[in-house]
N, C-alpha and C positions, 0 to 999 in steps of 0.2 A: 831784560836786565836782572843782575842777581843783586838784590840788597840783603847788606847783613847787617845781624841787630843781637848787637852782645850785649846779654840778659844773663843775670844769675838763673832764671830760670822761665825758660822759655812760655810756660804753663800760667803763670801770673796773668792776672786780669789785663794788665795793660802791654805786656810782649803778644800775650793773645792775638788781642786786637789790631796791636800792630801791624802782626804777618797775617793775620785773617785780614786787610785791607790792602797791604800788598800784594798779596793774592787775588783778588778781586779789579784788582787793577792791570792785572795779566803778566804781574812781572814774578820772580821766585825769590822767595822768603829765606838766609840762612840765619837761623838764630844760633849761636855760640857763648863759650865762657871767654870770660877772659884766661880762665887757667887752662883753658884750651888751646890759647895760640903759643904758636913758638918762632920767632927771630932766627934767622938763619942769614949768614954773610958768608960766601965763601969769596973764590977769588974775582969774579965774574959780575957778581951781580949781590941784591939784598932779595932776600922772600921770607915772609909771613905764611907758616901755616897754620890751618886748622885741619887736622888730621892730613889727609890727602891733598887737599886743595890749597894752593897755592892762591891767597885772598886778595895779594897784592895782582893780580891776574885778572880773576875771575869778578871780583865785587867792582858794582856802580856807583856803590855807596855804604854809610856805614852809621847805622842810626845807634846812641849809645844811652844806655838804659843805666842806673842808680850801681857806682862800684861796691857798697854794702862797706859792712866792718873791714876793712884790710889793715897791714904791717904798712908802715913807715915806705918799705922796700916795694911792696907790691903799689903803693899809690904810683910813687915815681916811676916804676918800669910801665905802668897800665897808661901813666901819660903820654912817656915815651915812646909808647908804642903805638898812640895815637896821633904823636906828632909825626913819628916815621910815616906811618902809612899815609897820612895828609902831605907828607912831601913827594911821596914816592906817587902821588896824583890821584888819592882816593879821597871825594869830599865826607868830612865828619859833621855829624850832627848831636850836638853840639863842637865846635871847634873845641881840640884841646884845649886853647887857649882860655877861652870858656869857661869850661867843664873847669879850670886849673883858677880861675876868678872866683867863679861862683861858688865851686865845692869848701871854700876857706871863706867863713865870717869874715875875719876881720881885713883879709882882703878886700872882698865886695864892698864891703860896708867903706872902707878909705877910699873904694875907688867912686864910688857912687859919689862918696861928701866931697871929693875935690873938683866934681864937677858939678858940683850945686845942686844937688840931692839932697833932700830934707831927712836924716833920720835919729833914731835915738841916739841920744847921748850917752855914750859907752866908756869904758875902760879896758883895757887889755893891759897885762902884766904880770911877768911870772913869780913876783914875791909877793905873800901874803901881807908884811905888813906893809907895802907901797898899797895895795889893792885897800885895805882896812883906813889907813891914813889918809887916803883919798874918796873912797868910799862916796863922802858928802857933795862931791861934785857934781854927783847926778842930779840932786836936786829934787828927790822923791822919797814918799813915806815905804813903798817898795822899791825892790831893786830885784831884776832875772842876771842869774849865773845860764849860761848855756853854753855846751862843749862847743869846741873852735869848729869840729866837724859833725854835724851831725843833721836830719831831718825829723820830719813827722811829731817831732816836738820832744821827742824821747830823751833824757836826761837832763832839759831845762827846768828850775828853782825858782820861785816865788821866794825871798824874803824879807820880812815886814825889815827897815832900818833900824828898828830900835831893839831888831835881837837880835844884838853884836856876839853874844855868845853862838850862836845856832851860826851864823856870821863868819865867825872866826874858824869854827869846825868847819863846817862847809870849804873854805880859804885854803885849809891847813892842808885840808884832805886831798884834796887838787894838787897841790905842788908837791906837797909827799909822794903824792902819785906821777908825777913827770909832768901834769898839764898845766897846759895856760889858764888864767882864768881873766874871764871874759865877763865883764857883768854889763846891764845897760839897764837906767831908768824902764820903770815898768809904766809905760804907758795908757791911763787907764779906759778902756775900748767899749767899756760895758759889755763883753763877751761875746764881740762883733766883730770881725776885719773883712776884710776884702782879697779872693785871690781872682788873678784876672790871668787869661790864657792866653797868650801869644804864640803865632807864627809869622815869620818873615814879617815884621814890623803893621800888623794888625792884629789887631786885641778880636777874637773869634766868641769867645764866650766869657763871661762873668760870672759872678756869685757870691755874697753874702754866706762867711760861714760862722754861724751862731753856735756858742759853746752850752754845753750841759746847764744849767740853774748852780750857782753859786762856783764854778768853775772860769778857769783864767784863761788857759790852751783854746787854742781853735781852730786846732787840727781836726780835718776830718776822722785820720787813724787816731785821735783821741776822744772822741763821741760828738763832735761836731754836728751841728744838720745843716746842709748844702740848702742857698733860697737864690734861685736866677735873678738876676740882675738886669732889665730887659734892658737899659742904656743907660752906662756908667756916667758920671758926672766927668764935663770934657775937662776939668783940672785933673782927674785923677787918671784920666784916661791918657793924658800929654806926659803927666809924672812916669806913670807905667811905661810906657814905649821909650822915651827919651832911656832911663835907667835899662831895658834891654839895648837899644843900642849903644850906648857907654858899655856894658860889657861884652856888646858883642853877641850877645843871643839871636838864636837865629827861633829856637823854641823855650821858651820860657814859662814857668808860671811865677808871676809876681805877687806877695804880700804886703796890704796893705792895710793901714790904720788911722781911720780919720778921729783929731782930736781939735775939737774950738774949730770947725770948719779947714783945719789944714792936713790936708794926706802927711804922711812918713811911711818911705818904705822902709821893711823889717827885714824884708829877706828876697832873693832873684835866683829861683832854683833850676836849673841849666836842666834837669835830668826829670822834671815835676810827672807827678801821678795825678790822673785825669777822671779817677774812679769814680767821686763826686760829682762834680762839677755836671760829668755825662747824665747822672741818673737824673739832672733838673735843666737840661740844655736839649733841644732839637739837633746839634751841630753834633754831626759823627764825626770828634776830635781825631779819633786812630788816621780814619780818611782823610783826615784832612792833613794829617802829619805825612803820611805816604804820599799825597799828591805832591806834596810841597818838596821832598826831600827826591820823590823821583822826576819832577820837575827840574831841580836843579843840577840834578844827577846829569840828565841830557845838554845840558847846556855845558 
């Protein structure tokens, strides 16, 4: 079988791994961009290529790694192009559908609370002074701003409530700019949460990620230190799975935050980085994503 795995850049720790495990597994590796492929319809037929090869053809499968910064236009055509290719009979991993939930906050996050998913209390809105006037709703002495799209923790805001001026800049600045803003109670974790790894509806590995001393983020790409988790508590471990199968994940890593004994998920990342989690787990995650994805491949 040839699996392909469109990666910004093939050389990254976790595409590495990836094709270094489908390789091992005796099938062939193609890693591609997205600005690689091209859409072609003539009168006949649809084909996908990547240079030479025609993918809707040739691939068994198609594992799909972090789209990065993109235009408005490239999100949409990169989903498109993965909805096509999923019709035209190549399975995705992530489904677009998916990757199209999870990659948007405030989607995931409404679709998780409408089915009874516990998470913070948020606002979304694109006027500063609905955002400022409502503000109090959350119900906290902080409040996080975080972009609608984004991971690894990279342009989320800590600010205390009661500096409405820092507040209002922050507000202004956002919608001067085109974006949404997005704020949610800061729930407060003692510099602790939970991401737990999913494949095909079983939680494979855990981890406890502890932030810097005096730090909020607990991302690993933010200075986090990874601590294995040798067996999750089965409330959080029922919250985790249930929330991947509501969006559908087939791999996910799940964030998690216990406060007064109750989980809240924060976030379900369709596309998650495994670099962590690996250096304090036995479980060779890459392998296990390649079995799984060329497992279903055959079926």
């Amino acid at each position: 079988m040839i699996i392909g795995i469109i990666t910004r850049n093939p050389n990254s720790w976790s595409s590495y791994n990836i094709i270094r495990a489908i390789e091992k597994l005796g099938h062939k590796p193609l890693p591609f961009k997205f600005k690689d492929m091209m859409a072609y319809m003539d009168r006949e037929d649809i084909k996908v290529h990547v240079g030479d090869v025609n993918i809707v053809k040739e691939l068994s499968a198609i594992i799909v790694r972090p789209f990065g910064r993109v235009s408005l236009d490239q999100a949409i055509f990169r989903i498109d192009l993965l909805y096509a290719l999923q019709e035209l009979g190549i399975p995705i991993f992530n489904k677009p559908s998916t990757i199209e939930k999870c990659v948007d906050k405030f989607r995931a996050l409404y679709t998780l609370k409408i089915h009874g998913i516990p998470v913070p209390k948020t606002i979304v809105t694109e006027k500063s002074s609905i955002a400022l006037k409502n503000v109090d709703l959350l119900g906290s002495q902080h409040i996080v701003i975080k972009p609608m799209f984004g991971s690894r923790g990279h342009g989320s805001t800590r600010i205390r409530l009661r500096d409405r001026d820092v507040l209002w800049e922050v507000v202004r600045s956002l919608t001067f700019t085109g974006h949404t803003i997005y704020m949610q109670e800061f729930l407060p974790h003692g510099g602790t949460d939970i991401r737990a790894f999913i494949i095909g509806g079983e939680i494979i590995s855990a981890m406890y990620r502890r932030g810097p001393p005096q730090a909020w983020k607990t991302n690993i790409a933010q200075g986090a230190t990874p601590q294995l988790i040798e067996k999750l508590d089965p409330k959080i471990e029922e919250i985790a799975l249930k929330s991947t199968e509501i969006l559908g994940c087939d791999i996910a890593g799940v964030d998690i935050v216990v406060i007064d004994n109750s989980p809240y998920i924060l976030e379900v990342n369709s596309q998650p980085g495994w670099r962590g989690l690996q250096s304090v787990t036995n479980v060779d995650i890459a392998m296990e994503i390649a079995k799984y994805v060329i497992e279903k491949a055959k079926k």
